[in-house]
C-alpha positions in Angstrom: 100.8 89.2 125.0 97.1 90.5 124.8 96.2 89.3 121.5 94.6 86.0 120.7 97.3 85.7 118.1 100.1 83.2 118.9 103.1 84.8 118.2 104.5 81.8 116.5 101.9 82.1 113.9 102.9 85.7 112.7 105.9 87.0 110.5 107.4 90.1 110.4 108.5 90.2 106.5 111.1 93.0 106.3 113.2 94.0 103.1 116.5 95.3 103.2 118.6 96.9 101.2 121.7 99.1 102.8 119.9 99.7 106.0 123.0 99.4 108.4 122.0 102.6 110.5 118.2 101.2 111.1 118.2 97.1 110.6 119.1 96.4 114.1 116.6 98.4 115.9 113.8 96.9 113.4 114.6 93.8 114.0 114.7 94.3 118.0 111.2 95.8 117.7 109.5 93.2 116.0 110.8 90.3 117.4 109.2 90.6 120.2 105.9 89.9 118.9 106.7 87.6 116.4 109.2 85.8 114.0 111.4 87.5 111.1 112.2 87.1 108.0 114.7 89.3 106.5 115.2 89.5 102.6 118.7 91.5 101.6 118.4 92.9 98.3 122.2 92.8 97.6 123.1 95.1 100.4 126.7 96.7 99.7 127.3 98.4 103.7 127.2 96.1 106.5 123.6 95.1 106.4 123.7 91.3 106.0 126.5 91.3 108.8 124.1 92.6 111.4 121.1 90.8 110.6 123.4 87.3 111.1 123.6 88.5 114.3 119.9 87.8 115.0 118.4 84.5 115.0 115.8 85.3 111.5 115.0 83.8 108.8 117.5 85.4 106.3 116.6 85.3 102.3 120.0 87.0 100.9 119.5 87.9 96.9 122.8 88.3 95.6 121.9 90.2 92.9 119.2 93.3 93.5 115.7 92.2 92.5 113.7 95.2 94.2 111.2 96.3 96.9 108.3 94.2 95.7 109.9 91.3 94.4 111.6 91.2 97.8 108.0 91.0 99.5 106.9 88.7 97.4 110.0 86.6 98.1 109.1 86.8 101.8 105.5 86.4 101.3 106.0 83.1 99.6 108.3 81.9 102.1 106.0 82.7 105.0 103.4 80.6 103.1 105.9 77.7 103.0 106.9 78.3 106.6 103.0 77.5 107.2 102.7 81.4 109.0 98.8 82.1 109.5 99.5 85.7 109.5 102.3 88.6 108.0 102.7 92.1 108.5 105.9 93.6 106.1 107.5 96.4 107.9 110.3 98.6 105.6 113.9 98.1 107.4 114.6 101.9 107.5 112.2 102.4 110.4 109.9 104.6 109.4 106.4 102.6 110.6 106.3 102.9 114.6 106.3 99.5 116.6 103.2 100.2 118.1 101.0 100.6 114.8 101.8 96.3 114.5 99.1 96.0 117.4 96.6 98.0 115.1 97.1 95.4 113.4 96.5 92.4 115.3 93.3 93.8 116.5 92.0 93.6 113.0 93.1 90.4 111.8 91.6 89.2 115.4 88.0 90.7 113.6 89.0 88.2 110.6 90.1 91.2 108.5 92.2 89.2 105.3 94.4 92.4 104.5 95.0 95.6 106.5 97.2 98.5 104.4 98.7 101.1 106.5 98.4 104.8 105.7 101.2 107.1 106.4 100.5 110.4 107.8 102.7 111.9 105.3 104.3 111.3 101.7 107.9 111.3 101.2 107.8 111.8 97.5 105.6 114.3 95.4 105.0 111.2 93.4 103.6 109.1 96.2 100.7 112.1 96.7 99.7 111.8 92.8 99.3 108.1 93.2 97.4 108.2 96.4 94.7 110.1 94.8 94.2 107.8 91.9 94.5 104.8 94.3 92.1 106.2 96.5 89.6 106.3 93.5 90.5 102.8 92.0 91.4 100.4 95.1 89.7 102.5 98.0 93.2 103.5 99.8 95.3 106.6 99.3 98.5 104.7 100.4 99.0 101.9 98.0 102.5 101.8 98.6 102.6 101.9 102.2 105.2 99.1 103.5 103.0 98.4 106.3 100.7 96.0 105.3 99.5 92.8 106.8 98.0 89.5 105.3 95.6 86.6 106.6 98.2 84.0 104.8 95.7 81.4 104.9 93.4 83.9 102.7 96.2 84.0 99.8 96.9 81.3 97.3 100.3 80.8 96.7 99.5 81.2 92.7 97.8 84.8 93.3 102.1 85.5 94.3 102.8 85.1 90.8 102.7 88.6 88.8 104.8 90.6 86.8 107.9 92.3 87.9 107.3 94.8 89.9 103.4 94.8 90.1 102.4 92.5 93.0 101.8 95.3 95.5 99.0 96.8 93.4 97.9 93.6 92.2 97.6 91.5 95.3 95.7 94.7 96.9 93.1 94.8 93.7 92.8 91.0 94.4 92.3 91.2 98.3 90.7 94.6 98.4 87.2 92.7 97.1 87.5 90.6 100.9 87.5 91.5 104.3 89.5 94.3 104.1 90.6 97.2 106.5 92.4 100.4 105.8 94.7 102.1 108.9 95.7 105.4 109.0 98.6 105.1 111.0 101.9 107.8 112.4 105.5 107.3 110.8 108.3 108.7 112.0 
């Protein structure tokens, strides 16, 4: 471990929903640099079987409540669990493990919030919005699901935010801090 981070002090927060083909090799990749917390969205496949098999913290959501509600849920219980540090990874591995260390080298500079960029948009939609987030918060890849947060920077009360907003939100709140932007390789 090269990092001054003690790998009991970061979270891996990862939402799931249906991700039986990728879960397992997620969770493998990040667990070796820190501690998990799963949230399943109301997977309907296999997904919450496999991630028992893994010794995570495991939020299961009966019912679906969505991406960002599902980070938020994580978020709040990484707070609770008294983690200094979080990076959210998306379960259908897309980020590559070694982006996490980009990462950890900027929250060792004090950075509060680091947001990933991909390398590539999936969706048309996704390109529209960068360019209007780019303008507005200073990064073209708002919804990147690679993002990491300086826990101790975050009051548990700026988690609270409409449904479905906290992404954009918590950035706009964050962005005004110590903030750095990664362009970073997906697969």
């Amino acid at each position: 471990w090269l990092f001054k981070v003690d790998r009991s002090e970061l979270v891996f927060i990862i939402p799931a929903k249906n991700e039986e083909k990728t879960i397992e090799n997620v969770i493998l990749a990040v667990s070796k640099y820190g501690n998990v917390i799963v949230i399943n969205d109301a997977s309907t496949d296999s997904t919450i079987s496999i991630i028992k098999k893994f010794d995570v913290n495991l939020i299961n959501n009966i019912n679906n409540i969505g991406y960002h509600n599902s980070i938020l849920k994580g978020l709040k219980e990484a707070i609770k669990l008294n983690y200094k540090l979080a990076i959210t990874f998306d379960a259908d591995n897309q980020h590559l493990e070694e982006n996490k260390k980009l990462f950890l080298e900027k929250f060792e500079l004090d950075y509060d919030f680091v947001i990933g960029e991909r390398s590539f948009f999936n969706r048309f939609s996704e390109k529209i919005l960068s360019i209007f987030s780019k303008f507005f918060l200073n990064s073209k890849d708002i919804l990147s699901g690679m993002k990491g947060y300086n826990l101790e920077s975050i009051k548990y009360e700026n988690l609270i935010f409409k449904k479905n907003t906290f992404c954009a939100e918590l950035a706009y709140i964050l962005i005004k801090k110590n903030t750095e932007l990664l362009i970073y390789q997906s697969k």
